[in-house]
KERO-442384 format. One line per 3 residues: number of its first residue (from 1); their letters; for each residue x, y, z of C-alpha. Coordinates in Angstrom, 1 decimal. Layout:
NUM = A = X/Y/Z; ...
END
This chain:
1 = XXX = 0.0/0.0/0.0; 1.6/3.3/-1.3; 2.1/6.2/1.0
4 = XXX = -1.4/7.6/0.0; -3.5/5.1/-0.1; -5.2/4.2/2.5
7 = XXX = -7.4/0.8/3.2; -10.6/3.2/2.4; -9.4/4.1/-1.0
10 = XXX = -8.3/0.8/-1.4; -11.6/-0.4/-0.6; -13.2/2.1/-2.6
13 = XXX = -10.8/1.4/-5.8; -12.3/-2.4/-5.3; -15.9/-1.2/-5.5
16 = XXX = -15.0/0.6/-8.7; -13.0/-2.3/-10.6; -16.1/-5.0/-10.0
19 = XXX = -18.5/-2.3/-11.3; -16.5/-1.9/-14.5; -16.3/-5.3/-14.5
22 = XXX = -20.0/-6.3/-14.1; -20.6/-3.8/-16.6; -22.2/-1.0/-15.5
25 = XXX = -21.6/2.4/-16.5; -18.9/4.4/-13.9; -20.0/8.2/-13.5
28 = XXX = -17.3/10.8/-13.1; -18.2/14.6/-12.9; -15.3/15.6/-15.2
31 = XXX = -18.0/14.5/-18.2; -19.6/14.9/-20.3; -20.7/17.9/-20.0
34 = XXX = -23.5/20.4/-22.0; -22.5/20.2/-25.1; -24.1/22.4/-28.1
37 = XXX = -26.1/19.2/-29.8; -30.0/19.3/-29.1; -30.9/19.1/-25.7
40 = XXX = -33.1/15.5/-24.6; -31.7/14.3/-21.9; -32.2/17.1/-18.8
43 = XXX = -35.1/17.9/-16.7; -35.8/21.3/-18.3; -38.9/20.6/-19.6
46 = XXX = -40.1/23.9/-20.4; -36.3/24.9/-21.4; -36.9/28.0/-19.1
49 = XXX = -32.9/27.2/-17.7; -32.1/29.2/-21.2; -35.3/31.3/-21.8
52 = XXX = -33.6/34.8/-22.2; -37.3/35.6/-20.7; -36.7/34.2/-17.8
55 = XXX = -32.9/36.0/-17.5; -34.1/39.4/-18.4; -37.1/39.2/-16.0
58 = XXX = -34.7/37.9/-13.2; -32.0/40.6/-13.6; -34.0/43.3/-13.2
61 = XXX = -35.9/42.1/-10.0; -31.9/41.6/-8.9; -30.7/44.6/-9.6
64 = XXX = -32.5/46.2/-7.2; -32.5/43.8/-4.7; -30.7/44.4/-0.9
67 = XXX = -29.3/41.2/-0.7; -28.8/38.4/-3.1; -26.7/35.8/-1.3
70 = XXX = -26.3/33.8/1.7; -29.7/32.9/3.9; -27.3/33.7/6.5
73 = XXX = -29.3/30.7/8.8; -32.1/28.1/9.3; -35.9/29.8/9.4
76 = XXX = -35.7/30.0/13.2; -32.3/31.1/13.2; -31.5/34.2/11.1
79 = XXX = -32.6/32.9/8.4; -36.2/34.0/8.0; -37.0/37.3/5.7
82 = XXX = -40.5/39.2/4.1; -38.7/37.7/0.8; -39.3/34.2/1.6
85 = XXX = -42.3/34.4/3.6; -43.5/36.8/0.3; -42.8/33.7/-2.4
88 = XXX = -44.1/31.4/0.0; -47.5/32.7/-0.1; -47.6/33.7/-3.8
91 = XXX = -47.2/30.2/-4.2; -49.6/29.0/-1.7; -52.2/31.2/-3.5
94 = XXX = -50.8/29.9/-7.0; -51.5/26.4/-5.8; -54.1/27.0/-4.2
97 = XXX = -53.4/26.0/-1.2; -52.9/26.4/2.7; -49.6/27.4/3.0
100 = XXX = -46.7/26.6/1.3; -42.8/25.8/2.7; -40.0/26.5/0.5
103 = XXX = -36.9/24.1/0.8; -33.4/24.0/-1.2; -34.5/20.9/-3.6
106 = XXX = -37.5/18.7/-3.8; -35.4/16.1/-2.0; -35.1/18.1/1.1
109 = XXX = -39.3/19.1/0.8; -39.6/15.0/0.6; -37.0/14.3/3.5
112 = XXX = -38.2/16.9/6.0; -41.8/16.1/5.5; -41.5/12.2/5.8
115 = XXX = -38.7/12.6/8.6; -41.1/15.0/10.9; -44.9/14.6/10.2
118 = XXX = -45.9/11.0/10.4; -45.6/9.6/13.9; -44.9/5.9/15.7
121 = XXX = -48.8/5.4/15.6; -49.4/5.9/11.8; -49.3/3.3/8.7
124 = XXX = -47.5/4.2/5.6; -48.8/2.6/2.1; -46.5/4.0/-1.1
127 = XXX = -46.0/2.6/-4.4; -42.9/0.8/-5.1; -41.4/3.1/-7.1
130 = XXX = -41.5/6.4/-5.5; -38.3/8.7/-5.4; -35.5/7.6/-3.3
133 = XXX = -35.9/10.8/-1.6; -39.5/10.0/0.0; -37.9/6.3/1.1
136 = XXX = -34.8/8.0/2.9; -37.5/11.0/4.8; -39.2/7.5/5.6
139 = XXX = -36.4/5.4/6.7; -36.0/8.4/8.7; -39.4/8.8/9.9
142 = XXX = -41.2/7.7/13.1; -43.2/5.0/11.5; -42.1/1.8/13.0
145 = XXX = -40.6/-0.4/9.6; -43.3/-3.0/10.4; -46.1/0.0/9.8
148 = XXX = -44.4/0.4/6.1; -46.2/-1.5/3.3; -45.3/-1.0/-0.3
151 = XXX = -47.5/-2.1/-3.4; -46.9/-2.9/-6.9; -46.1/-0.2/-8.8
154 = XXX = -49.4/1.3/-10.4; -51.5/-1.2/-9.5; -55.1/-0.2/-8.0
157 = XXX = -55.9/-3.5/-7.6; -52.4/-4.0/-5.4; -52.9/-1.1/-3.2
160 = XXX = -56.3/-1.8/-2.4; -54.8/-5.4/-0.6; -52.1/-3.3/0.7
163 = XXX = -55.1/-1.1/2.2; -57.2/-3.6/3.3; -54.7/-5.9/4.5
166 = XXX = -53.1/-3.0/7.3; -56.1/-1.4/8.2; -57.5/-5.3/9.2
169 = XXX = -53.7/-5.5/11.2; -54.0/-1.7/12.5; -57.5/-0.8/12.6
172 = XXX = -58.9/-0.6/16.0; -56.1/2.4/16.8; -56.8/4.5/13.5
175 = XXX = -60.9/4.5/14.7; -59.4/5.6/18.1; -57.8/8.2/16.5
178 = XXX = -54.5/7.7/17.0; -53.3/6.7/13.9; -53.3/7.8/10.2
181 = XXX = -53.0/6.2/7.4; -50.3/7.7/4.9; -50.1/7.1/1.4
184 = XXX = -46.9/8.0/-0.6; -47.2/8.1/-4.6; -45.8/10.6/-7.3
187 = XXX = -47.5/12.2/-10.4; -45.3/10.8/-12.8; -42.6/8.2/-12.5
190 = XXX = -39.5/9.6/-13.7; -37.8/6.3/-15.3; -40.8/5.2/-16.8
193 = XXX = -42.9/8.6/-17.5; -46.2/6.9/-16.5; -49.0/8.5/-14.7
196 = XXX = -50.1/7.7/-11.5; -53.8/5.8/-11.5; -54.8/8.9/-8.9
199 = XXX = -57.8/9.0/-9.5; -58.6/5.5/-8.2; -56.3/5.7/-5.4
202 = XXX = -57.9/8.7/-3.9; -61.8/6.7/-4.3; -60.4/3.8/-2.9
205 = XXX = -58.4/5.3/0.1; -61.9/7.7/0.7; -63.8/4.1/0.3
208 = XXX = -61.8/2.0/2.9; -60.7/4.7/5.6; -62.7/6.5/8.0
211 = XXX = -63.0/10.6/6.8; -59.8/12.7/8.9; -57.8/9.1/9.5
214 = XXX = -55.9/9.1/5.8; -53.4/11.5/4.3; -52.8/11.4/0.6
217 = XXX = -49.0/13.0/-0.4; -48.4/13.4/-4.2; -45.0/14.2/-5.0
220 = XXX = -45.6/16.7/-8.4; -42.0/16.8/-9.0; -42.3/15.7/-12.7
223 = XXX = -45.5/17.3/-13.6; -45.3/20.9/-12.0; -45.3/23.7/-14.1
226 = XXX = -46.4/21.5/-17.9; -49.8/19.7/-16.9; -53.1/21.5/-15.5
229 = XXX = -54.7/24.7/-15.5; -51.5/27.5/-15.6; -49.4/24.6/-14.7
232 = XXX = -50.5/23.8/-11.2; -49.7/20.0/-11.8; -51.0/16.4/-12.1
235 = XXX = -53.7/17.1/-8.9; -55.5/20.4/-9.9; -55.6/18.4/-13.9
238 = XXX = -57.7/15.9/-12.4; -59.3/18.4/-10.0; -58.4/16.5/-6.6
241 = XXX = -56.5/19.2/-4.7; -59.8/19.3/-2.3; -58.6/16.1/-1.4
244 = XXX = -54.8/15.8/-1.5; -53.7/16.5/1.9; -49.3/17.5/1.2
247 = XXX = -47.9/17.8/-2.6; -44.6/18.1/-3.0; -44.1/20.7/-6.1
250 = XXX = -39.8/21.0/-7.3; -38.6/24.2/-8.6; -36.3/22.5/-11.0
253 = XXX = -37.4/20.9/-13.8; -39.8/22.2/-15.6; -39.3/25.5/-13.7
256 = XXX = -36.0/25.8/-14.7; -34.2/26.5/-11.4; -33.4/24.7/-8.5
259 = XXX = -35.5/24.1/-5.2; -38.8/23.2/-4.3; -41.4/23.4/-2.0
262 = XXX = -44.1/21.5/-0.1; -47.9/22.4/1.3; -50.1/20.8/4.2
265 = XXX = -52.1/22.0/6.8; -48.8/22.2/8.6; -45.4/23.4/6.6
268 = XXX = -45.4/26.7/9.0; -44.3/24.4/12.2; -41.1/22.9/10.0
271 = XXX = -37.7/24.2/10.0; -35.8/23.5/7.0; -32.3/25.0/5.3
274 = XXX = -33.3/27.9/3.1; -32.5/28.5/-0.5; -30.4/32.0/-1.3
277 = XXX = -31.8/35.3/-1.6; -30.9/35.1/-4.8; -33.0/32.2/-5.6
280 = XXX = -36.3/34.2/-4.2; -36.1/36.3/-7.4; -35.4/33.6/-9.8
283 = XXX = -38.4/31.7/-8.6; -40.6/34.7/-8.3; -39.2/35.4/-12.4
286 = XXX = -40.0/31.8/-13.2; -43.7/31.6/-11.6; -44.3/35.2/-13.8
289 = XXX = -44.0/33.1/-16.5; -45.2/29.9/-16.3; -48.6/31.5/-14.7
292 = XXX = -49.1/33.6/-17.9; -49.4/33.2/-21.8; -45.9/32.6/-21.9
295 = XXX = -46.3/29.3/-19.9; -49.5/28.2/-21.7; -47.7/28.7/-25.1
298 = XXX = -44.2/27.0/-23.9; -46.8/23.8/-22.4; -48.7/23.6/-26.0
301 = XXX = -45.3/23.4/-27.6; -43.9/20.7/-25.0; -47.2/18.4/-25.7
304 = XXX = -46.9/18.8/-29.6; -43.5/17.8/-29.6; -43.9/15.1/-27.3
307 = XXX = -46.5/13.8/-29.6; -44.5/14.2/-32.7; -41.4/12.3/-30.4
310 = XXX = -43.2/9.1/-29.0; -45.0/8.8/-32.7; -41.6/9.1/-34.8
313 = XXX = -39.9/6.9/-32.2; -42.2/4.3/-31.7; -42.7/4.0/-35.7
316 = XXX = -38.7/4.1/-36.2; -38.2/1.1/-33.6; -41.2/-0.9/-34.3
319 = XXX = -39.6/-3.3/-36.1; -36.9/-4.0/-33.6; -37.4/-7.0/-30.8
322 = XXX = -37.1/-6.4/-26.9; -34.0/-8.0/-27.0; -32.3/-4.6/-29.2
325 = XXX = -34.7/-2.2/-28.0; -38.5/-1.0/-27.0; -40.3/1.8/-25.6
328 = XXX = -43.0/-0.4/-23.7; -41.9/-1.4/-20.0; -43.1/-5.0/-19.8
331 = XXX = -45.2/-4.4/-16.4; -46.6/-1.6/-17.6; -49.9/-1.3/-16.4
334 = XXX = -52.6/-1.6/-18.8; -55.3/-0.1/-16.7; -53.1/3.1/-15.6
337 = XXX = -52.2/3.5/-19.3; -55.6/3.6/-20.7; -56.5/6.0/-18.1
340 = XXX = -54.0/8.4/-19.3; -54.5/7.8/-22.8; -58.2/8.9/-22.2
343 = XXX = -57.3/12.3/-20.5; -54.5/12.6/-23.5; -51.7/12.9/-21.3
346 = XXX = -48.5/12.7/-22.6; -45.3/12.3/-20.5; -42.0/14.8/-21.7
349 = XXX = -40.2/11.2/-20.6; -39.5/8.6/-23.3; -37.4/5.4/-21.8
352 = XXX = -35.4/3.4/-24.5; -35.5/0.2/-22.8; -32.7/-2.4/-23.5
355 = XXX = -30.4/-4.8/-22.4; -27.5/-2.5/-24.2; -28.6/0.9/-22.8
358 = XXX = -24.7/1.3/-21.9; -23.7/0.5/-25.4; -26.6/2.6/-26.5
361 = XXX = -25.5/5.6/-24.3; -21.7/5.8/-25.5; -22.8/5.4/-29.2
364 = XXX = -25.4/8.5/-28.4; -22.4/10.1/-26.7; -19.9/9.6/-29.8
367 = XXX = -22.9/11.8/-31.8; -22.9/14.5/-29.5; -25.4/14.0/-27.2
370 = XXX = -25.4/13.8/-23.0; -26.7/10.9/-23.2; -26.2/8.3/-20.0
373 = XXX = -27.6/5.1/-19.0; -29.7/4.3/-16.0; -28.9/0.7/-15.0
376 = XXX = -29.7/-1.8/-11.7; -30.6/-1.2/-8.7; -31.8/1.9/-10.3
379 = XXX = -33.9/0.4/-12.5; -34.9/-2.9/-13.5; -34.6/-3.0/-16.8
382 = XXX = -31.6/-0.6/-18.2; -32.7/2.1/-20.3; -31.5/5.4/-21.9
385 = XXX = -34.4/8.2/-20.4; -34.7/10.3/-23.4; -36.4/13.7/-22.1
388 = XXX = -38.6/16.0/-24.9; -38.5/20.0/-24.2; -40.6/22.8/-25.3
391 = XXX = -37.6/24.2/-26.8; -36.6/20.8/-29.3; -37.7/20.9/-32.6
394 = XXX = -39.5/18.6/-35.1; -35.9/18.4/-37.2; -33.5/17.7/-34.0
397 = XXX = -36.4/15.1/-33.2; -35.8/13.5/-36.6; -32.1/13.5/-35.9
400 = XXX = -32.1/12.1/-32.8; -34.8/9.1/-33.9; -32.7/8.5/-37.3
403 = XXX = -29.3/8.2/-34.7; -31.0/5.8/-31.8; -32.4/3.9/-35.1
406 = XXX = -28.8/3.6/-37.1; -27.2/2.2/-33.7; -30.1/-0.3/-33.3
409 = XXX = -29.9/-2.3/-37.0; -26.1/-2.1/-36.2; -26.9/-3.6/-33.1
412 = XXX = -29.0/-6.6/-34.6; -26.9/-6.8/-37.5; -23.7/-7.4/-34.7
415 = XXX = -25.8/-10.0/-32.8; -26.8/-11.6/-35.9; -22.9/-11.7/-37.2
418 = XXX = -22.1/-13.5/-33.4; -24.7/-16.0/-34.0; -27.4/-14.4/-31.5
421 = XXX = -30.6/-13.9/-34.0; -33.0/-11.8/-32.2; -35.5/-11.8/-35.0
424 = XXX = -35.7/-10.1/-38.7; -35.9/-6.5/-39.1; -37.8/-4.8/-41.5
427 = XXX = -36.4/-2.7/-44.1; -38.7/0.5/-42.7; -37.1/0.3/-39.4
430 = XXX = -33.6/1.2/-40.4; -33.4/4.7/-39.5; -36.6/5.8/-41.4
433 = XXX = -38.4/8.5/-39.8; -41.8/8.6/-41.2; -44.3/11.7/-42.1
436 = XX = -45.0/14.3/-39.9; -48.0/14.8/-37.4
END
């Protein structure tokens, strides 16, 4: 062992090699890095990150602001200013809600509010695949692990047993009053871009548990800002904020800064690290414009070009088998998807699903893009999480379809070569992008 190594970089070094090894992808953050090819691989759905809107909006609120960095302090430190309290309740009223409580990520709005509200005597029900960020305000939560009951990911049919099953194990205290029953779900599902079945979830909770003993949290953090009325999310889309107790809405993604915040009946009595001054006038900028004509026009863009995106995809990779590529999660479920396909919802997230998403990501990486891979215990099934913006156009779509398409009949024509047949492909599929919408 050299001079500067130690057993923990040693150890750490080890960790590193298997990975390569077992062939997953190793991230470093010295790449890649934005480069000028078409953006569809980031969270800014709206691309307000480079709306020079949104810049010329924010300096001048800046420029003749007191104080721009530093919150100096916790909210019951030194913290606390008009400024925040100010946002807070702009959003509150943009919401429609309570109250509101601004925190420095979504993350943190998940942690704080899983980690302080629910107490030893409640139950917890939450789909399978909500964000890590919910699970770790959980594990740090005052729910006892044996009060923690997850269900299949989607499935009404799965959280209904999940609901029936602890209520028959913890009912006698909720009807006292001393319990409540929590349930954890997000809007949409980041890795997959599916919808949750919310409507259903909220009849079946309000059919099963007494009125004041269940708490519903919806975690908006993918749909803020691009579905419902002026952007107010998944909840006020399907008109269920009257009963929706906590969302958890980010101020990244489609907002196009960084942040987020949550509202309850209770965000008021919570202490949480504050975002900068600085970041009061970016928000306040970005809510200017996704409340306004500005936002409605940037969301009509965002759903035409999703539209164009899943048709040209889907049509350009048709002819390939699961084992090369597919956009259709095998456990998707159906019910969940005809549901959304009724309210003509359509998610900004596109997963490439395949067993080569690594090989897939470098080759999307050679043509310019930031692409990466998502691989286990992430996911399941590896994929490449192509992400559509209001700012792409129909053209960089065609690109980007004809690229993924060209590295896909190489693909099959490689495993062919090797003596793997995965099945014929059709002479349409190789990188043809067919007519427009």
């Amino acid at each position: 062992m050299s001079a500067q190594e130690t057993a923990l970089t040693k150890s750490l070094d080890n960790i590193l090699t298997r990975r390569k090894q077992s062939g997953l992808p190793l991230l470093a953050i010295d790449g890649p890095f934005v480069s000028p090819t078409p953006d569809f691989f980031s969270n800014d759905y709206l691309s307000l990150s480079t709306s020079p809107l949104l810049r010329e909006r924010f300096l001048s609120k800046a420029l003749s602001a007191p104080r721009l960095f530093g919150s100096t302090g916790t909210r019951l430190a030194t913290g606390n200013s008009e400024g925040y309290r100010a946002l807070e309740e702009r959003l509150a009223h943009f919401f429609q809600s309570p109250d509101a409580l601004l925190c420095t990520s979504g993350c943190v709005a998940n942690e704080v509010f899983w980690s302080t509200v629910p107490q030893p005597g409640d139950v917890l029900i939450f789909d399978q695949l909500v964000h890590s960020s919910i699970r770790e305000g959980v594990r740090l939560s005052h729910i006892p692990k044996d009060k923690q009951h997850k269900f299949r990911h989607n499935s009404v049919t799965a959280f209904e047993q999940c609901l029936e099953d602890a209520l028959k194990k913890y009912h006698a205290q909720i009807v006292r009053g001393s319990g409540t029953v929590f349930v954890a779900i997000e809007s949409v599902y980041s890795m997959d871009g599916d919808f949750s079945p919310l409507e259903d979830i909220v009849r079946t909770v309000e059919e099963l548990v007494l009125k004041c003993h269940a708490h519903i949290c919806v975690d908006e953090a993918h749909s803020s800002g691009i579905f419902g009325p002026y952007g107010r999310g998944y909840v006020a889309l399907l008109g269920l904020k009257e009963r929706i107790r906590t969302m958890m809405h980010t101020l990244g993604k489609a907002w196009g800064h960084r942040g987020g915040h949550t509202w309850s009946t209770m965000p008021k009595h919570l202490d949480t690290p504050l975002p900068w001054p600085l970041d009061v006038h970016v928000i306040n900028s970005c809510l200017d414009i996704i409340s306004g004509p500005k936002g409605q026009e940037l969301r009509n863009k965002l759903s035409h070009i999703i539209q164009y995106a899943q048709t040209h995809l889907g049509n350009a990779l048709q002819p390939f088998p699961a084992q090369i590529i597919t956009l259709t999660p095998a456990d998707l479920d159906r019910a969940a998807a005809r549901r959304s396909a009724e309210l003509k919802l359509y998610s900004p997230v596109i997963p490439l699903l395949s067993p080569h998403a690594v090989e897939l990501s470098h080759y999307l990486i050679d043509c310019g893009y930031n692409a990466s891979a998502v691989t286990y215990p992430v996911v399941k099934v590896s994929r490449v999480r192509v992400i559509v913006h209001a700012g792409n156009t129909q053209a960089e779509v065609d690109r980007f379809v004809e690229k993924v398409a060209e590295w896909a009949t190489a693909k099959n024509q490689t495993l062919n070569q090797e003596g793997k047949p995965v099945g014929e492909v059709s002479g349409e599929g190789r990188g043809t992008v067919r007519g427009r919408l």
